[in-house]
C-alpha angles and dihedrals in degrees: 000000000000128000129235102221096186111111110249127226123279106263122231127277120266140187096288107033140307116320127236114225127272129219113184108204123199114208103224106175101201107278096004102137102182091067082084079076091071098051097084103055081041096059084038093063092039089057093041089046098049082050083056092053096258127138110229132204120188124196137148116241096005143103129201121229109221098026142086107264125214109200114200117189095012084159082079094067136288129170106256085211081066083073093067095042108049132021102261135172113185115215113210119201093174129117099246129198133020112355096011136105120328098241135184114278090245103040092093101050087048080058103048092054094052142070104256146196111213121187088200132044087208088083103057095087087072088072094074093218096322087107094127092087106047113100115194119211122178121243113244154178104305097220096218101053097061088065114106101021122184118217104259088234091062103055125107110209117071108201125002127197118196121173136081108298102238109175088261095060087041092054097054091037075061105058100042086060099053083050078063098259114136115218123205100211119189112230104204130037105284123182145138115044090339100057090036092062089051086059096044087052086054125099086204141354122227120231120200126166113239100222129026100255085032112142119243101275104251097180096051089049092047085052094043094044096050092047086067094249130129112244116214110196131183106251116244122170111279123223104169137077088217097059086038082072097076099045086107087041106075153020114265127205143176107247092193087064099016093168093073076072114031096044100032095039112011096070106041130098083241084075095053087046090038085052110045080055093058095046086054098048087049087056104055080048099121114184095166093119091065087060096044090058103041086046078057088073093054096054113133113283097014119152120223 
């Protein structure tokens, strides 16, 4: 990790005053491919803060003295004494608690000792009480990525998975094919513009869990649905108010008897009609409070 000393320039003046910088840092450990998973929330809160007023730096691997630092991907590892010396909120993007992501040892107590910016209130049992410093934004529309959208009747590609393929995932890709559903599964990490166009070529995206008690995969649907692309998700019980979002969102189906979906449904024009309505749907979605409120913390001579 190294540090910009260099003092940024004064950020715009908002509502409530005038805003202190922000620098949004992307942990890339070298070779680590997956890291590319991160860029698109990142470029998601740049475009949401400088909505805000703010003035906004990116960079891989680099904070910025004097401004407000964003750190994406911080369980890959990030000093916890760079903490005391820059200002620093860490945004976590991972599944916590029972279930969830299998994290470094150290990554929640990392957690539990910084200002944060959580996407799901599930997790905040994984702070243990430290929860006063946990701010939680909604995931939106990312305003880039809906440019140069192909009619959905004209891609070439029916159904796309993109993720790692744990045994779980295996075992329910499985099981849409033998119901007579290709999948066009990618078989090396893709992401960035690259992967993008192979959404936007996609009729629909698949969305499987990961793990059995696995939550419903907030990030992935934010990317597909912006890209202008249907997202068609296994159906698991729901218990927050934060995944119940997305129940107009996207398509559901059994994946103990996927057919019922993919030959009754899949194929039909109801798909296409039921579709452009949730793209749209997904487009009037307007999550900008949550910013304004989170840049409030970074108003010049605020106190963390």
């Amino acid at each position: 990790m190294t540090v910009d000393d260099a003092s940024p320039d004064r950020g715009q003046s908002g509502a409530a005053g005038p805003v202190r910088p922000v620098h949004l840092c992307l942990v890339q450990p070298a070779g680590y491919a997956h890291s590319g998973a991160l860029l698109d929330p990142l470029v998601f809160f740049q475009e949401e803060f400088e909505r805000a007023g703010a003035h906004v730096t990116a960079s891989s691997n680099t904070l910025v003295a004097g401004a407000v630092n964003y750190i994406f991907g911080a369980h890959l590892g990030f000093p916890r004494t760079l903490l005391d010396q820059y200002e620093c909120v860490l945004v976590n993007l991972e599944q916590l608690g029972p279930g969830g992501a299998a994290l470094p040892s150290g990554y929640l107590d990392l957690l539990r000792c910084a200002a944060v910016v959580d996407y799901h209130p599930d997790n905040l049992p994984a702070y243990a009480g430290a929860t006063g410093s946990v701010t939680l934004v909604r995931l939106g529309p990312v305003a880039h990525l809906g440019a140069h959208v192909t009619p959905l009747e004209d891609r070439d590609i029916d159904l796309l998975f993109v993720g790692c393929l744990t045994p779980r995932r295996l075992e329910v890709l499985h099981a849409v094919e033998r119901a007579g559903q290709e999948v066009t599964v990618l078989q090396r990490p893709v992401y960035g513009p690259e992967r993008d166009a192979l959404v936007r070529r996609a009729r629909a995206v698949l969305n499987v869990s990961a793990y059995e008690a696995s939550r419903f995969e907030q990030v992935r649907a934010s990317l597909v649905l912006s890209c202008g692309t249907p997202l068609v998700s296994e159906a698991r019980s729901w218990t927050s108010p934060a995944d119940r979002r997305f129940l107009p969102l996207v398509h559901w189906f059994d994946p103990r008897r996927p057919g019922d979906f993919f030959h009754d449904v899949f194929d039909t024009p109801a798909f296409m009609h039921t579709s452009r309505e949730m793209l749209r749907l997904w487009r009037s979605e307007d999550v900008h409070e949550d910013f304004e409120r989170l840049l409030g913390r970074a108003l010049v001579g605020a106190e963390r």
